[in-house]
C-alpha positions as CSV (number, residue, x, y, z in Angstrom):
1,X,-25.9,4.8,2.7
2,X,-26.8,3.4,6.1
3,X,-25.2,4.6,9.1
4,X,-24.2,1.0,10.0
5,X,-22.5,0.8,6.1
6,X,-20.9,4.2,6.6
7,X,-19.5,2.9,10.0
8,X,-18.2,0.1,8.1
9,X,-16.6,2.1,5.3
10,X,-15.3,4.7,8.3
11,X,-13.5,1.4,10.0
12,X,-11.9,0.1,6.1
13,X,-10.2,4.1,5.5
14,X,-8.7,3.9,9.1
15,X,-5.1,3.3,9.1
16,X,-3.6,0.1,10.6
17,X,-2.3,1.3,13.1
18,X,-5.0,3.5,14.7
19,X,-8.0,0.5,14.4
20,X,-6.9,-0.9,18.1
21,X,-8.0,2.3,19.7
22,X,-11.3,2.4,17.4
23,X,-12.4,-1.3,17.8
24,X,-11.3,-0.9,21.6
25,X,-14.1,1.9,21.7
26,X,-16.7,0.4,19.6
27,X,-16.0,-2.6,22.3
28,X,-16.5,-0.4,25.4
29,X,-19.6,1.1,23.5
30,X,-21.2,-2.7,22.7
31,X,-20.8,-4.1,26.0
32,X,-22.8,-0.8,27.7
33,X,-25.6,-1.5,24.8
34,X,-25.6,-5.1,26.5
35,X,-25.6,-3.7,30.3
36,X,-22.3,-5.1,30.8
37,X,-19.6,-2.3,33.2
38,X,-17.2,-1.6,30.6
39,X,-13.8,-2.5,32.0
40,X,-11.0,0.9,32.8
41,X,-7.5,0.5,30.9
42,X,-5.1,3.1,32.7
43,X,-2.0,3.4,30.9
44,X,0.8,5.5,31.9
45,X,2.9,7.7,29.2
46,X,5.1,9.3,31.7
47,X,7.6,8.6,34.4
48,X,7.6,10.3,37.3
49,X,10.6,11.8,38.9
50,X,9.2,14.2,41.7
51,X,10.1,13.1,45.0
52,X,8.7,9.9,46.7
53,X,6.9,12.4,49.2
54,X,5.2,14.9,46.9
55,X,1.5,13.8,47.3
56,X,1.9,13.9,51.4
57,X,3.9,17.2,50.6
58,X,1.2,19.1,48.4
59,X,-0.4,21.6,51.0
60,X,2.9,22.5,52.1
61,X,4.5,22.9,48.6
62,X,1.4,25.2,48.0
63,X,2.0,27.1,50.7
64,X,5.3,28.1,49.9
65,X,4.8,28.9,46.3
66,X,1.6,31.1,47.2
67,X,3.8,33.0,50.2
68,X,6.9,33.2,47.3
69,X,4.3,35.0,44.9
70,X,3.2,37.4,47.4
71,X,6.7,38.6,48.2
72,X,7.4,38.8,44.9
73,X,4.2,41.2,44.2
74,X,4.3,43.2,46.8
């Protein structure tokens, strides 16, 4: 058996609902092979519910859970 039959026979036992994701890879695989950029799909799973300022807030929110830790060891 070929790998290019086995690929084929691979694609047929897939379930229907998981062959999107496979021929969206085989897609991002072919259009390298061709030289073309393959195209980024972000897709979100979660909703975030920190607060609107987290990201400007980081340093600060590190700070204060690395000073909380050393009281609490010492």
């Amino acid at each position: 058996m070929s790998v290019r039959e086995e690929a084929h026979r691979l694609l047929d036992a897939l379930p229907e609902d998981r062959l999107p994701e496979a021929v969206e890879l085989l897609r991002q695989w072919a259009a390298v092979e061709r030289g073309e950029r393959p195209r980024r799909q972000f897709r979100t799973t979660a909703v975030f519910d920190g607060e609107p300022d987290l990201g400007e807030r980081a340093k600060e929110i590190m700070r204060e859970a690395w000073s909380d830790k050393d009281r609490r060891s010492a």
